[in-house]
N, C-alpha and C positions, 0 to 999 in steps of 0.2 A: 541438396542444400549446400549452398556457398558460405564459406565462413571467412569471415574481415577481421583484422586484425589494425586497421589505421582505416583516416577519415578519408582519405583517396580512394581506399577500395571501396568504400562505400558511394561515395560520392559518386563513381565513374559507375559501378552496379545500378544508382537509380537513376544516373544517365536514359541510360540502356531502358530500365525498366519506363520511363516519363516520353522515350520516342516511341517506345510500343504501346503508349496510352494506356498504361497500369494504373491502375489505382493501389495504395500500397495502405496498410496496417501495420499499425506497431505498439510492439508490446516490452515496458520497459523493465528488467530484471538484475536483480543480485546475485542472482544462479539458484542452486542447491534447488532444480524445481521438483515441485508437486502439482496436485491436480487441480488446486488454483491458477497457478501459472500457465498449466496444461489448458483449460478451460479458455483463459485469454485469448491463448495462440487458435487456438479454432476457431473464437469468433472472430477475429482478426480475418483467419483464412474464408469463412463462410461471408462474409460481408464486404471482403476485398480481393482483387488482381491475387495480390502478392503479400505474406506476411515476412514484417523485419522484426529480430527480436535482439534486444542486447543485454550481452551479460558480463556487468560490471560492478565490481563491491567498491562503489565509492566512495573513499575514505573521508569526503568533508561533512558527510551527513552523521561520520561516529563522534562519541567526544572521547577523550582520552582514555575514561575510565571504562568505555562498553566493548563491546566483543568484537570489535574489528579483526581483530588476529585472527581469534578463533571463528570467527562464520563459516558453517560449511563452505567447501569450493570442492569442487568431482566436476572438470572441466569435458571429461570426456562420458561420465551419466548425464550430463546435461544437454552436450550435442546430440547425442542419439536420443534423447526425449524429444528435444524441440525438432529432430529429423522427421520421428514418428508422429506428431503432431504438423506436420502440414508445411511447416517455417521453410522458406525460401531464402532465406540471408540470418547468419548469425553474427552480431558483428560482440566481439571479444577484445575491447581493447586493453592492453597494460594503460596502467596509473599516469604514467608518461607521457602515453598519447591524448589521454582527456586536460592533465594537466601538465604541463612542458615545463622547464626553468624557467622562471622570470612569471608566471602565471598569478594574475593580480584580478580578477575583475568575478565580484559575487554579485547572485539578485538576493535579495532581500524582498519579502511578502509581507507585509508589517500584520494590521490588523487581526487577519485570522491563523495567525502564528504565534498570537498571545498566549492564549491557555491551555491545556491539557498535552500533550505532546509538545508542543513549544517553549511552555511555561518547564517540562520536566528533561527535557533535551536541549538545554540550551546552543544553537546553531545547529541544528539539524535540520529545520527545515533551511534553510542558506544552504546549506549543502546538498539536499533535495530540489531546491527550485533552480538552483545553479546547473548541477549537474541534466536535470531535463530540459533545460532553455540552451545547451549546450546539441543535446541529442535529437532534440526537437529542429535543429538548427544541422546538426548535419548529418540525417537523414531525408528529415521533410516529408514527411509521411502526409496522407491524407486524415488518420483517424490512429490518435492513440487508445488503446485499454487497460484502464487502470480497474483494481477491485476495492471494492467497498470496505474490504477489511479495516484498510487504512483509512478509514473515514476523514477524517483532514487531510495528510495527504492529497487526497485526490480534491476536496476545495480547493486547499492551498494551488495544487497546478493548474484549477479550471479559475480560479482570480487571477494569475499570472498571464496565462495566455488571453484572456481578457484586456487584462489593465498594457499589455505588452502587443495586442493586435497580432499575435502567432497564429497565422492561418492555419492551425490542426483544429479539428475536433475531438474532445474528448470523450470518451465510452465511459460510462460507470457501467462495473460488473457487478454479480452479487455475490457475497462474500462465499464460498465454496469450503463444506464441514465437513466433519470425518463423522462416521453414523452414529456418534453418540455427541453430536452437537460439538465436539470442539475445532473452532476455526484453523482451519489450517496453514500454515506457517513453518517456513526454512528454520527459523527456531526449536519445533516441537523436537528434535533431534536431540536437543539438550536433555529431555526427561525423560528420569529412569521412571521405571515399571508403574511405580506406587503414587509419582509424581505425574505420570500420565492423565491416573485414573481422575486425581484430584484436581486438574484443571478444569474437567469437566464440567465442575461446578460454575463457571466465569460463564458459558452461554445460558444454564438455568435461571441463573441469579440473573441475569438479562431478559430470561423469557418471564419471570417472575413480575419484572419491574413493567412489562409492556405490557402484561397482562392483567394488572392492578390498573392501568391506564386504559386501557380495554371496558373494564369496570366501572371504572366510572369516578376514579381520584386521578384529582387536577392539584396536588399539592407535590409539587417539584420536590420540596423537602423529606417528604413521606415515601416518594417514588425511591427517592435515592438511598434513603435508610434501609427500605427494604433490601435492594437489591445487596446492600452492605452487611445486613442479617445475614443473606441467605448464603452471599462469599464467607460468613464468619463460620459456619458450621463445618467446615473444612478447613483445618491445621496448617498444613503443606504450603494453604496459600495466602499470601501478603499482599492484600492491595495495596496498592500506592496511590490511585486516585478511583474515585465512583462521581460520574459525572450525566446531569442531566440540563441539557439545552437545545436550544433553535437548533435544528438539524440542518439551518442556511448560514445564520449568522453564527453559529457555536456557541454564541452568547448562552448565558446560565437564564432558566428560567423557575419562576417564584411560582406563578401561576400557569398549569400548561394549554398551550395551543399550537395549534397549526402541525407542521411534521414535528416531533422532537425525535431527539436523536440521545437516547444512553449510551454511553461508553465508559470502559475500564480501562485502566492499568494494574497488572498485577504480577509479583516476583514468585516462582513454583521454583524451587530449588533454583538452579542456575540460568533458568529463563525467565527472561523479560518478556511477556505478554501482552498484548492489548488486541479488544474484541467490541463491540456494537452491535446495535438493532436499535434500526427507526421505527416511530409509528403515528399514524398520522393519527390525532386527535378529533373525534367527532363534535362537532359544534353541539 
């Protein structure tokens, strides 16, 4: 595994790799991985030539007041992960190299950047769609893979490369749990012992809500209550939002149909959380 540290060496790497007719995969990262991230990089490797994966905490998608400082970073548990995992290029750039002096030019995703994570992160997705119209730009990969966890997110990149004609394609993965349902996340590191156990409760309260739908209730408002019951019988955890909509448009819906898509936000001691599960509506 070759590891890049500036857009040259990458650039002159898929040089190389685009005469020898690779096809390339890329998988875009924060660092601090787990078996989410893990999972990426193999499909990436099982479905392409060559996999690129980057690991960069970029600072435009925090706001002032979140965990930018403290995000994990183990620069050297991560290379030998993504070694072990198949990855052919790690590109690792400083802050510097993404953003130089003088660095002025954001995307903006208007639409589906309104509500639940947009509406509670003010500029974060700016700083998510910027910073991959950047990487998407100087790598050039054939096929990015993102994971479902971040369910917006991964809209928010696949309308941008849309509305923006970025020759990638993008992968939706499937959200990857720890065996007692809780999604996994660079975050879970934050939670002690006790707070572990009590997130737990965020994919119940989710299997809960899909499974009343399952049932045979088409009342958005009732779905949502539920699932907001079933987070309340756990102490530890603070939701911040319980949300149920179009799992295309993210629009809120009254009445359910088609896919819907639940999701949360929720504070467990010193982690910020957020988790999903679609499900598509029987006529």
């Amino acid at each position: 595994m070759q590891v890049a540290k500036t857009v040259r060496e990458v650039r002159a790497w898929m040089k190389l790799a685009r005469a020898d007719g690779k096809t390339v995969g890329f998988v875009p990262t924060m660092g601090y991985f787990h078996e989410g991230h893990l999972s990426l990089m193999r499909r990436a490797k099982a479905e392409c030539d060559l996999c690129v994966v980057s690991l960069f905490v970029n600072p435009t998608q925090f706001g002032p007041s979140e965990d930018f400082q403290r995000y994990p970073r183990d620069f050297a548990r991560d290379a030998a992960m993504a070694e072990s995992a198949g990855v052919d290029l790690l590109f690792a750039p400083e802050a510097e190299e993404m953003y130089p002096e003088g660095y002025q030019t954001y995307v903006d995703v208007l639409e589906v950047t309104r509500r639940l994570e947009g509406a509670a992160r003010p500029g974060h997705f700016r700083g998510v769609a910027t910073v991959c119209t950047k990487l998407f730009n100087i790598v050039q990969a054939d096929r990015a893979y993102f994971g479902k966890k971040d369910y917006q997110q991964l809209k928010v990149i696949q309308r941008m490369v849309h509305d923006l004609n970025i020759p990638i394609e993008i992968v939706p993965c499937e959200t990857v749990r720890e065996s007692d349902g809780l999604a996994m996340s660079s975050r879970n590191v934050y939670l002690k012992p006790d707070e572990r156990r009590a997130a737990t409760v965020l994919y119940r309260a989710l299997c809960a809500g899909r499974d009343a739908i399952l049932a045979g209730e088409r009342d958005g408002k009732k779905v949502k209550e539920l699932v907001e019951k079933v987070i309340a019988t756990e102490p530890l955890v603070k939701p911040e939002y319980v949300d149920v909509a179009d799992a295309e448009s993210l629009e809120p819906l009254t009445t359910l149909k088609g896919e819907v898509l639940i999701s949360l936000a929720a504070h467990v001691g010193a982690a910020r959380l957020i988790d999903n599960i679609t499900v598509v509506v029987s006529e």
